[in-house]
C-alpha positions as CSV (number, residue, x, y, z in Angstrom):
1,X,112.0,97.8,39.0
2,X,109.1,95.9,37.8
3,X,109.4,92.9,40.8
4,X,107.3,92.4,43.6
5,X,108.7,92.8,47.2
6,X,109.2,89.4,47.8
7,X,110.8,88.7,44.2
8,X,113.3,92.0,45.3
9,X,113.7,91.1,48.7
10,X,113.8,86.7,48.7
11,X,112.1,87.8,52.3
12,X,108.7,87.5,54.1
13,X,109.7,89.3,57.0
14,X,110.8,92.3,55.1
15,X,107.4,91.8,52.6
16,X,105.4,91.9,56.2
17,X,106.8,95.3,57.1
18,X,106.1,96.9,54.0
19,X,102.6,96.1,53.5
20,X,102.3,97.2,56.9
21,X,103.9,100.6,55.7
22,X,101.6,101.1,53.2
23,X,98.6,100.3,55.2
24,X,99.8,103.0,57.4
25,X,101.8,101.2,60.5
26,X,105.3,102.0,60.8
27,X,107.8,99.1,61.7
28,X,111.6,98.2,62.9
29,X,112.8,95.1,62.7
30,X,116.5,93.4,62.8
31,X,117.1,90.5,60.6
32,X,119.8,88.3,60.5
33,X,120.5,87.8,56.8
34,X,122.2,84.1,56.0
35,X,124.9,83.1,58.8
36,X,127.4,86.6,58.5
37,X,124.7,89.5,58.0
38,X,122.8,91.4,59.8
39,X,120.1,94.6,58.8
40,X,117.9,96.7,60.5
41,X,114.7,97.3,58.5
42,X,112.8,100.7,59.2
43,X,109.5,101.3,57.3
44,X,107.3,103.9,56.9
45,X,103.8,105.2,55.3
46,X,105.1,107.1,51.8
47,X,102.3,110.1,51.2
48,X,101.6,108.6,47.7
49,X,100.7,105.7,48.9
50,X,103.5,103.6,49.2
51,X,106.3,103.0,51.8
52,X,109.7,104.2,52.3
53,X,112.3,101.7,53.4
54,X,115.7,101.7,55.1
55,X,118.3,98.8,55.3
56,X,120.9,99.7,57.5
57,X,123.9,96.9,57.7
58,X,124.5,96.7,61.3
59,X,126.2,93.5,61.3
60,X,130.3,94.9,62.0
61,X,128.4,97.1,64.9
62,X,126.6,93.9,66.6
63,X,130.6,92.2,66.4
64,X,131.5,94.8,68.3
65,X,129.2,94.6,70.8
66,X,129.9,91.1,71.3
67,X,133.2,91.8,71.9
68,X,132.3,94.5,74.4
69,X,129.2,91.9,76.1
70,X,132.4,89.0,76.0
71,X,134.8,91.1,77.2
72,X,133.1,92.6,80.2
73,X,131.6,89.5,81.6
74,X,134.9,88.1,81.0
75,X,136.4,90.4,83.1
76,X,133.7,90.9,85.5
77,X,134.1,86.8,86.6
78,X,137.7,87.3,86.7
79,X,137.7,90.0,89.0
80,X,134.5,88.8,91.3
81,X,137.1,85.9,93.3
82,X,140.3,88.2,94.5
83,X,137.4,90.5,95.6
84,X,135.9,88.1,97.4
85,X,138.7,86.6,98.8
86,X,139.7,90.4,99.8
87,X,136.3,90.5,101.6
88,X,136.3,87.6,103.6
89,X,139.0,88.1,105.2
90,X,138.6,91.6,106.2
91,X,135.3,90.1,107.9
92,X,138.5,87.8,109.4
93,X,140.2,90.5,110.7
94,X,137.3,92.7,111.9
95,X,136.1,89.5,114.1
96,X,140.0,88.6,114.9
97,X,139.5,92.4,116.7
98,X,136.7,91.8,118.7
99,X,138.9,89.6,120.3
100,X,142.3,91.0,120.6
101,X,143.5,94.5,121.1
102,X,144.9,96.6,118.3
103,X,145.5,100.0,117.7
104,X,142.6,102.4,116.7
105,X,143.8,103.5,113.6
106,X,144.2,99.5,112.6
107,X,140.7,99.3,112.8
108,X,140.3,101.9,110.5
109,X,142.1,100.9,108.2
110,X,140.5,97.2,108.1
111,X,137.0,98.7,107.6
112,X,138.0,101.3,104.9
113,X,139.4,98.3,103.0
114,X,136.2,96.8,103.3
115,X,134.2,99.3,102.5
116,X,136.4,100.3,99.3
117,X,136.1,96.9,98.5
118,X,132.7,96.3,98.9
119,X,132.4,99.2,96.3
120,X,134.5,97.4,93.8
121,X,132.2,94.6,94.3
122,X,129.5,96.9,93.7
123,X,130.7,97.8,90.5
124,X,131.6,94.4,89.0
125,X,128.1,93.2,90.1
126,X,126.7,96.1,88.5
127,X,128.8,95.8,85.0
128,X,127.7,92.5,84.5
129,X,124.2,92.6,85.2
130,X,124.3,95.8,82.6
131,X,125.7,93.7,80.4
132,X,123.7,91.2,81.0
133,X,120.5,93.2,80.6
134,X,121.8,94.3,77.1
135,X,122.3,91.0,75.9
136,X,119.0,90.2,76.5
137,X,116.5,92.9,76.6
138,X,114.8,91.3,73.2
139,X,114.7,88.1,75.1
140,X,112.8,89.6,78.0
141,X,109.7,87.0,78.9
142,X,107.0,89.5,79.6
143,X,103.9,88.6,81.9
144,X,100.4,89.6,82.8
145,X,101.7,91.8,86.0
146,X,99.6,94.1,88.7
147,X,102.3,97.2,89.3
148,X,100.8,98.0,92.4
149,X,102.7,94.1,94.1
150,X,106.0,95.7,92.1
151,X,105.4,98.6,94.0
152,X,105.1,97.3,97.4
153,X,108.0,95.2,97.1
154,X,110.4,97.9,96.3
155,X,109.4,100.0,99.0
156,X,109.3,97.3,101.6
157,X,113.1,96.7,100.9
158,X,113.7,100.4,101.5
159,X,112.2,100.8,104.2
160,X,115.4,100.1,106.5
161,X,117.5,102.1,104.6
162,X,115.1,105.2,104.6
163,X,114.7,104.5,108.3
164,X,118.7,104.4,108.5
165,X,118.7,107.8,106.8
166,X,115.6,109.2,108.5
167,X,113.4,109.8,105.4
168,X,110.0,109.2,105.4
169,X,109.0,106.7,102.6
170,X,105.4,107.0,100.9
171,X,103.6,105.2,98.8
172,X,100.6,106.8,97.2
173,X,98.9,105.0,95.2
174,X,94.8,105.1,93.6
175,X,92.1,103.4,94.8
176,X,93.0,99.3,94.7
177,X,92.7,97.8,91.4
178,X,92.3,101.1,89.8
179,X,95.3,101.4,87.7
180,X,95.7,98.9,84.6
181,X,97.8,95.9,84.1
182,X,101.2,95.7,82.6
183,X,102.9,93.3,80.8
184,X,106.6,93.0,82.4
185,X,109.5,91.3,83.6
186,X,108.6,91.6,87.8
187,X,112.5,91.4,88.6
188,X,113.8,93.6,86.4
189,X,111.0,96.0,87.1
190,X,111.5,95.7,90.6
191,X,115.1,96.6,90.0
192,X,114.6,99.3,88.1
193,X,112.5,100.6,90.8
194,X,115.1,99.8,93.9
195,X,117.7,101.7,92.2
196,X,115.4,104.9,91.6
197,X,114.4,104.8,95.1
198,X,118.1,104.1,96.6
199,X,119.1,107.3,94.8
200,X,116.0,109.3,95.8
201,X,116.5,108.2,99.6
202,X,120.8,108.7,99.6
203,X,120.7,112.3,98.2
204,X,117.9,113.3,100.5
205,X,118.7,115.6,103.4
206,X,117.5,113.8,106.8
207,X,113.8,114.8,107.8
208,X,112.6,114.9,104.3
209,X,109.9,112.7,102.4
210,X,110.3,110.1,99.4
211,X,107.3,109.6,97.5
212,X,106.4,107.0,95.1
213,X,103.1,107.6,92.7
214,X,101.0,106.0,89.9
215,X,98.8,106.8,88.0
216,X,97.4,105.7,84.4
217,X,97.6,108.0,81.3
218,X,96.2,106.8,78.5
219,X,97.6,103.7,76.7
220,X,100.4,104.0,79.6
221,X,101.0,103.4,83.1
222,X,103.5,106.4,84.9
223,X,105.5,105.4,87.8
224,X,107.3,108.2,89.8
225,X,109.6,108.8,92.0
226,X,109.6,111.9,94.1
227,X,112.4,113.4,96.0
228,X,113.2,116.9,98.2
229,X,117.2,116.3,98.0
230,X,119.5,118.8,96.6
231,X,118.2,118.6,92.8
232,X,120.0,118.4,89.4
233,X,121.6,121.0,87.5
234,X,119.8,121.6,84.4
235,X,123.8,120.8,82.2
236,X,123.3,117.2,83.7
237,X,120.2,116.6,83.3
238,X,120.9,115.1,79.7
239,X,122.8,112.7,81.3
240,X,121.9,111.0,84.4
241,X,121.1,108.2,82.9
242,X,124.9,107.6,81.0
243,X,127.5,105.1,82.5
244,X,129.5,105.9,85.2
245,X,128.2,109.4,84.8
246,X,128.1,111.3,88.5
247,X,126.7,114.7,88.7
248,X,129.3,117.0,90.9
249,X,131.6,114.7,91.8
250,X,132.0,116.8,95.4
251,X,128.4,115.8,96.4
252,X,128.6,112.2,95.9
253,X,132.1,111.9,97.6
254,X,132.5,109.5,100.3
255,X,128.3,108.2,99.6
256,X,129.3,105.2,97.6
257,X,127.5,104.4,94.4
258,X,129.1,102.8,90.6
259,X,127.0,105.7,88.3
260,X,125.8,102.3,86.7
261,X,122.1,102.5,88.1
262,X,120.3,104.4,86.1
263,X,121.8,103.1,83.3
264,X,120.4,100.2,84.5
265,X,117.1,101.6,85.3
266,X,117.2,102.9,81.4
267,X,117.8,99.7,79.8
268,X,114.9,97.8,81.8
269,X,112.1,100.3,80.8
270,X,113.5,100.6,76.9
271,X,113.3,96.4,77.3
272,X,109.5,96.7,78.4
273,X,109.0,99.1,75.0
274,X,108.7,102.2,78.1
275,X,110.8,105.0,78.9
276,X,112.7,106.8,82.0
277,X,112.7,110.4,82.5
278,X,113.7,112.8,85.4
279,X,112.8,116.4,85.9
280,X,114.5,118.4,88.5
281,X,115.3,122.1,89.8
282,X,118.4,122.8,91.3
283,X,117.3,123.1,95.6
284,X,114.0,121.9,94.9
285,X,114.1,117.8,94.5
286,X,114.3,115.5,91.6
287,X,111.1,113.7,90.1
288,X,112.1,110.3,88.1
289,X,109.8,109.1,86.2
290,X,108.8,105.6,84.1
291,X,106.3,105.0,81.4
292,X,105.1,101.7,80.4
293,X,102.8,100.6,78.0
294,X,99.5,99.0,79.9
295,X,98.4,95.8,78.4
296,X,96.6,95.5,75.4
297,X,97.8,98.9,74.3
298,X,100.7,100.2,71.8
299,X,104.1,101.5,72.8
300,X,104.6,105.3,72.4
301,X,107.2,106.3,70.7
302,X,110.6,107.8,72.4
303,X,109.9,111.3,74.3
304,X,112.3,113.4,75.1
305,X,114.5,113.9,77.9
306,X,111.9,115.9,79.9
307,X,108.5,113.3,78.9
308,X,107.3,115.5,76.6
């Protein structure tokens, strides 16, 4: 009682957040506090007047993850060489067969191991580039970025597989230069939207259309995704977007897939300050959809499930 923030808190950063509190801006920030310490500071206006404050010692927490970051890239490099060694020579033995002749149900054996393999390849690919992406979402280098080239990409690398499946692909997009400019990581945001449209276009029943749209709204920028496949149950819609999580297990049997995508998917909007939604009836198609914060405007904050 009776000091000044600084002289309580031996801290500028923490001083900056509070005077920003009581000029009314809420704030979050995580501080590392000496070499072994770690806090997340949350602020926020106080109705007298003043600002509320909460220090929450994270630093046991961020261990934890480390291990958890270490111990999954550890494993996933481990792992990536006897898979690859697997693989090769099944491509071996599949071109040994052109040559030679061998029993039918040889053959199908040799390209069910490659397959299966290719899955578990898949999946360690997939772990450590989630990993990866949770390491360094606050390190993400963000740039002055047109969604409509992000767009195009995405669906141009599609477009073989939606052929493949016969599903029309669409992109409908406003008038050219129409919709704002982003700041964002064009990768990971192309990504992000590879994997919702490589879901949209496997659960889709042949003859059916995948749309992508875009359109501004405000201080954001909505990307969605569009499909007429078999839909969601409303008990799963909650989480879609968890790891490894599959929605009936029956449907998805024999289609391939990690459940790792939309995790994925989640963890690049969150790093660009947006967020990932889907809404979706049972029979009727699944709409996923992205919100990101157009340039020189503020980041909402979290919505839930269903955008609203």
């Amino acid at each position: 009682m009776g000091r000044s923030v600084i002289e309580a808190f031996l801290d500028h950063r923490i001083e900056s957040l509070i005077s920003e509190a009581i000029g009314g801006t809420s704030g979050t920030a995580e501080l590392a506090i000496g070499r072994d310490r770690t806090l997340v500071i949350r602020t926020r206006p106080a109705t007298d007047g003043g600002a509320w404050v909460a220090l929450e010692d994270v630093t046991e927490l961020r261990r934890l993850q480390r291990i958890r970051a270490e111990f999954i890239d550890n494993l996933s490099h481990e792992l990536r060489t006897p898979l690859t060694t697997i693989r090769l020579l099944t491509e071996a033995l599949s071109a040994d067969m052109t040559r030679i002749e061998v029993p039918d149900k040889v053959r199908d054996r040799v390209a069910k191991i490659d397959v299966e393999t290719g899955h578990l390849v898949q999946m360690v690919t997939e772990l450590l580039d989630l990993s990866r992406i949770e390491q360094s979402a606050k390190e993400a280098e963000l740039i002055d970025l047109a969604i409509e080239r992000v767009l195009r990409g995405a669906v141009e690398r599609l477009q073989t597989f939606a052929d493949r499946q016969h599903i029309s692909l669409r992109l409908d997009l406003p008038e050219q230069g129409s919709l704002p400019r982003i700041r964002g990581d064009e990768e990971r945001l192309g990504q992000l939207l590879v994997n919702l449209l490589h879901n949209a276009i496997k659960f889709s029943p042949s003859g059916t259309e995948v749309v992508v749209r875009a359109v501004a709204d405000g201080e954001e920028l909505i990307v969605a995704v569009a499909d007429q496949g078999a839909g969601i149950p409303k008990a799963d819609l909650d989480r879609v977007f968890e790891r490894f999580y599959k929605v009936d297990k029956a449907r998805v049997r024999g289609m391939g897939g990690t459940g790792l995508g939309l995790a994925i998917a989640r963890h690049i909007a969150e790093g660009h300050g947006g967020r990932l939604w889907v809404e979706s009836e049972e029979g009727r198609g699944s709409t996923f959809s992205l919100a990101i914060p157009v340039q020189n405007g503020g980041a909402h904050p979290p919505r839930s499930a269903n955008g609203t």
